[in-house]
C-alpha angles and dihedrals in degrees: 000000000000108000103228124238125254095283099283103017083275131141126221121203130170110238128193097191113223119277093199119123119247131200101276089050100260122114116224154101135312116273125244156141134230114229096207110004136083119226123206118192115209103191109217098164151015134003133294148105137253110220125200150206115194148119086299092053142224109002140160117200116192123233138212132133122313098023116128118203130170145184153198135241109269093047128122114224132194125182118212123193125205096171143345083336102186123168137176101237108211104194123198123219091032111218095036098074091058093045095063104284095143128075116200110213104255126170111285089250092068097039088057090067129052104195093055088045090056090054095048091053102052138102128223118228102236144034098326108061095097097064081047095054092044085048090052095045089044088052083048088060108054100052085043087063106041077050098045083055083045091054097045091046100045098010126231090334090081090072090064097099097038088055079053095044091048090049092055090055101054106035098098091058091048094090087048088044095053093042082061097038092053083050102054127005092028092044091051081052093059091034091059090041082060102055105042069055094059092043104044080069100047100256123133094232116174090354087098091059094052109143140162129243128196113187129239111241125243104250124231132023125337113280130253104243134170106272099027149317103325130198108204138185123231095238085180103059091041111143133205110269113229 
């Protein structure tokens, strides 16, 4: 039996968004953009504020519980948080996310190199890995806002060359993301072609194979993300549920 995807190909993680000060006086998360996938914020608890860079320009959306925001890839995204800010992060492209799609603003100097961009990004294993997380959102912040002065002086323009920069650095992921991509969100596409098929000519299809899933929690302590604290699920080790 095939053990169906989370319903689109989508992921779904818990997210307490930092309370930790930056450098402008707002706590919050680090700043950054996806380069393929689009992100949804369902807001469950406390207070705050996303707030955007895009074609549209500079934004800031509020957040409390039961708003629902999303975005496109390309935008630059920033979570604030005013107070216990907790949302449920509904991820498109599942698997890609998790692979590197997403670029944290970081000054120009870092994104032009990607070693020293790979070691900005990362994460040590131990005790310290939460210094390390508050040093990486505090780099964030200060290219997102030498870019957010770029945007209100020329406009959106000015993301041009952080939407080149992005692509550089993840061009050498793109084969391993579509490879991923064909096996799981493309193949539920033409799963689902198949069986408005099948029943477009009054056949059952896939109906007779119908079967339930429960994930497999993440163990351990919530993990240290971009943006906060995040529970996640283990898709890949889902089970049938009996």
């Amino acid at each position: 039996m095939t053990i169906p995807l989370f319903p689109g190909g989508v992921a779904v993680s818990e997210l307490a968004v930092y309370d930790w000060d930056a450098i402008d006086g707002r706590c919050g998360g680090s700043p950054h953009l996806h380069t393929a996938s689009s992100e949804g914020y369902v807001v469950v608890g406390g207070s705050g504020a996303v707030h955007t860079l895009s074609a549209d320009g500079i934004a800031e959306y509020p957040l409390w519980p039961g708003e629902v925001v999303w975005f496109s890839p390309g935008t630059v995204h920033r979570l604030v948080n005013d107070g216990g800010l907790r949302l449920m992060v509904v991820m498109q492209n599942s698997g890609l996310p998790e692979a590197g799609d997403a670029v944290l603003t970081f000054p120009s100097r870092v994104l032009d190199d990607p070693a020293a961009y790979a070691a900005a990004a990362a994460l040590p294993i131990g005790p310290e890995r939460e210094a390390a997380a508050r040093a990486r959102r505090d780099l964030a912040m200060e290219g997102y806002l030498e870019l957010r002065d770029a945007v209100a002086a020329d406009g959106p323009s000015a993301l041009e060359a952080l939407h080149a920069r992005a692509a550089r650095l993840v061009q050498p992921r793109v084969a391993g993301w579509r490879t991923t991509w064909e096996a799981t969100v493309a193949a539920e596409v033409e799963r689902t072609r198949g069986q408005l098929d099948a029943l477009e000519g009054g056949l059952p299809g896939a109906l007779g194979a119908a079967s339930v899933v429960r994930a497999t929690p993440t163990p351990g302590d919530p993990g240290f993300g971009m943006c906060g604290r995040l529970t996640t699920w283990q898709w890949g080790n889902a089970e049938p549920s009996g």
